[in-house]
C-alpha positions as CSV (number, residue, x, y, z in Angstrom):
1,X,-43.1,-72.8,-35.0
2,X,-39.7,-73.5,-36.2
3,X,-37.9,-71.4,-38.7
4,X,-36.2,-73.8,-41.3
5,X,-33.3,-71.2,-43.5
6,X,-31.5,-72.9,-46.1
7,X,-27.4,-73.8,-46.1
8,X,-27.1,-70.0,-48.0
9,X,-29.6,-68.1,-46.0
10,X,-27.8,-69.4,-42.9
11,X,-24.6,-68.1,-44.4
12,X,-26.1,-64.8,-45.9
13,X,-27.3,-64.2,-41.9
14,X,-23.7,-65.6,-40.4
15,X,-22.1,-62.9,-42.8
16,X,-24.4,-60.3,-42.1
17,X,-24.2,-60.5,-37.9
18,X,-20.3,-60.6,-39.1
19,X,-20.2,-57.8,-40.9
20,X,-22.7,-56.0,-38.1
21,X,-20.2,-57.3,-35.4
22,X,-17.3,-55.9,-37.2
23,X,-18.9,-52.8,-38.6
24,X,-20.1,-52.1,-34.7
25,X,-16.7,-52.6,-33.5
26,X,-15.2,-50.1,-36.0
27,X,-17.7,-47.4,-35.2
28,X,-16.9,-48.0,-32.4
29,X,-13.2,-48.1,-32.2
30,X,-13.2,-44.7,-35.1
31,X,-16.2,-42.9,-34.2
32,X,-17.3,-43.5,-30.2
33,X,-14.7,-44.1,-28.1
34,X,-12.2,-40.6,-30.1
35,X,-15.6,-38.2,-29.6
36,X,-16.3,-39.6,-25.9
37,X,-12.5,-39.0,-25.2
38,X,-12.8,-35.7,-27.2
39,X,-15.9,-34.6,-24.7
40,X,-14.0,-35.4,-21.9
41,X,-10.9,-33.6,-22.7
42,X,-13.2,-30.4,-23.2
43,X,-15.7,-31.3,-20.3
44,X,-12.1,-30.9,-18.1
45,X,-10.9,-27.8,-20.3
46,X,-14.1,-26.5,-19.4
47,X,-14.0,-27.4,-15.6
48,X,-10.2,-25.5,-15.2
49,X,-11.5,-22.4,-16.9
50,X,-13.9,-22.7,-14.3
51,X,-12.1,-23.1,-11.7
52,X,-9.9,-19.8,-13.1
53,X,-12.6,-17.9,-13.5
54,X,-13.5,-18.5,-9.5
55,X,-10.1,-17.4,-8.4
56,X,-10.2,-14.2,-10.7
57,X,-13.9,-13.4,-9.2
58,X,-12.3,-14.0,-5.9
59,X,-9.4,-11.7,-6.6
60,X,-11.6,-9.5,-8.7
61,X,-13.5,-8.7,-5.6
62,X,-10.7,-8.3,-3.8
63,X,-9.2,-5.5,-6.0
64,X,-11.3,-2.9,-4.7
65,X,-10.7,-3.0,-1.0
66,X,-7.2,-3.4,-1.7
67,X,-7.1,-0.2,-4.2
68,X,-9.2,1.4,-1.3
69,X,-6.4,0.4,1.1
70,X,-3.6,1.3,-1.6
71,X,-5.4,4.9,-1.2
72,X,-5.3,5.3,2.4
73,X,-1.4,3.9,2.5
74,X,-0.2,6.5,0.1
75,X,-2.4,9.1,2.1
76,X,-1.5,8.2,5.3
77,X,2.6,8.3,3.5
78,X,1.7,11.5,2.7
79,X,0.6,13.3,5.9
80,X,4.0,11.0,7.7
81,X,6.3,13.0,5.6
82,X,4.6,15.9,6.2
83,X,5.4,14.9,9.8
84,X,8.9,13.4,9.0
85,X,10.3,15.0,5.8
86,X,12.5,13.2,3.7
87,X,14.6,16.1,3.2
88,X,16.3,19.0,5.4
89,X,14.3,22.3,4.4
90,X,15.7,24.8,6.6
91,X,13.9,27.1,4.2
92,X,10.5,26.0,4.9
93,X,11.3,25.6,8.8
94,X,12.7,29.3,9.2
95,X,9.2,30.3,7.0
96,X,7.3,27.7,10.0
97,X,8.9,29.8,12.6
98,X,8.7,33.3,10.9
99,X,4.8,32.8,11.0
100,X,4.4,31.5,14.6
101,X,6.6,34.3,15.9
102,X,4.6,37.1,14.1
103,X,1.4,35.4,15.1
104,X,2.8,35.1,19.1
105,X,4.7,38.5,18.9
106,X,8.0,37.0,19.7
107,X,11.2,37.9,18.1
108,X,13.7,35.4,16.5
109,X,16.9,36.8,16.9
110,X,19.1,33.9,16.0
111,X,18.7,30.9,14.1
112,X,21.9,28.4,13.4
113,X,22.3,25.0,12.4
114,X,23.6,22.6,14.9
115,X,25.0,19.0,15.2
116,X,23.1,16.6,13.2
117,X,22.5,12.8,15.5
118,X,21.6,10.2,13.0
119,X,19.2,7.2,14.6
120,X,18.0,3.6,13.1
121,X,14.8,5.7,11.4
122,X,15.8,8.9,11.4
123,X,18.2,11.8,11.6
124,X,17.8,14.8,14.4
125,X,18.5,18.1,13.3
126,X,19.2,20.4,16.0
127,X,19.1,24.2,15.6
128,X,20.4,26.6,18.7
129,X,17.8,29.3,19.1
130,X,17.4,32.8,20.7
131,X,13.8,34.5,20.7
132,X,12.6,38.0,22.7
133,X,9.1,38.0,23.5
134,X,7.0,38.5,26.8
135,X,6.9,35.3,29.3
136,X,3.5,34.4,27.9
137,X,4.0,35.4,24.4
138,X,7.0,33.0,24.7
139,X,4.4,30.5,26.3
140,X,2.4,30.6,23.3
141,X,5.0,30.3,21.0
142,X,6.8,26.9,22.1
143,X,3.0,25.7,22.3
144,X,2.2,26.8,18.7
145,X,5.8,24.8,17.9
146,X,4.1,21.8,19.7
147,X,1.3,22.2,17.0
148,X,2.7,22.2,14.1
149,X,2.4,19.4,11.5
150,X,6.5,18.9,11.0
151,X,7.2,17.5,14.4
152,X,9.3,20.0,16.5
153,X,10.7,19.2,19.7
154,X,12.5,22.0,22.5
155,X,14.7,21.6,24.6
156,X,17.4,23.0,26.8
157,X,15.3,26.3,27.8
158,X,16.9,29.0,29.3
159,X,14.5,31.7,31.0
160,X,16.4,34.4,32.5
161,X,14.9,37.4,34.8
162,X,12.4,39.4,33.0
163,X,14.0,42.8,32.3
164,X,11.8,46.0,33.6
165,X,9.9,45.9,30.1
166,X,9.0,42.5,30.9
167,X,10.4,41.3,27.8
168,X,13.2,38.5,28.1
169,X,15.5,36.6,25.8
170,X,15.1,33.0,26.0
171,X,17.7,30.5,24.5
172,X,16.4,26.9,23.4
173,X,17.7,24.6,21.0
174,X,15.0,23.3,18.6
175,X,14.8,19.8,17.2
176,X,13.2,18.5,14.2
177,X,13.3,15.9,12.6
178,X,14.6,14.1,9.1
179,X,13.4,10.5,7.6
180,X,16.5,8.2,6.5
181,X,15.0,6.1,3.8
């Protein structure tokens, strides 16, 4: 069976694939090929955010164990200058002493600056001492230095004879110790 179109109908069909062909080639050209470019700009977009949202998860879960760490730093900062002041206080280490001589029964009779030897870290304060007390109260007394929190260091201990009383006068000179920061 064999389809026999007339000289117009052929053209009217020629003209109307045309116009199809064309009319395709413009959709394609204006609509298509902008909205499939357009999807994949935003289908990458989308992929980057992405991607920044994993890091900020990642460092989102991170930002608790490093406040948590953040914590114990400034703690343990805390208890180190408690240990290794940043400033001199000669006030609060003749208070220190006060008490631990009461508590041992030993009497400070002098107390006097000293030199001052400055190191990479820190700075040594040295303070010549004289103390009464019996040999075990005396005993007690350097050990309660050895105790407390500032760190306190003795040396160059002189015991003499115990009088008849059996109290004696030992000289020392006591170190502490300053933070240079």
């Amino acid at each position: 069976m064999a389809i026999l179109l007339t000289k117009k109908q052929q053209q009217t069909l020629a003209g109307g694939a045309f116009l199809f062909l064309v009319g395709s080639g413009l959709y394609v050209k204006f609509f298509w090929l902008p909205i499939s470019e357009k999807q994949k700009d935003l289908s990458d977009q989308i992929a980057q955010i992405e991607t920044k949202i994993q890091k900020a998860e990642a460092q989102a879960s991170r930002l608790k164990r490093l406040q948590d760490e953040l914590s114990t730093l400034n703690q343990q900062a805390v208890e180190a200058e408690k240990r290794l002041p940043k400033e001199k206080d000669v006030p609060d280490i003749l208070v220190a002493l006060s008490r631990m001589a009461e508590k041992n029964r030993v009497v400070v009779q002098s107390f006097s600056p000293g030199p001052m030897k400055s190191q990479q870290y820190f700075i040594e304060l040295a303070y010549p001492m004289t103390v009464k007390g019996s040999y075990h109260n005396i005993g007690r007394f350097f050990a309660s230095i050895s105790l407390e929190t500032r760190i306190f260091n003795v040396k160059d201990v002189v015991y003499p004879a115990a009088a008849g009383d059996g109290e004696m006068t030992v000289t020392f000179t006591l170190l502490t110790y300053q933070y240079k920061g």
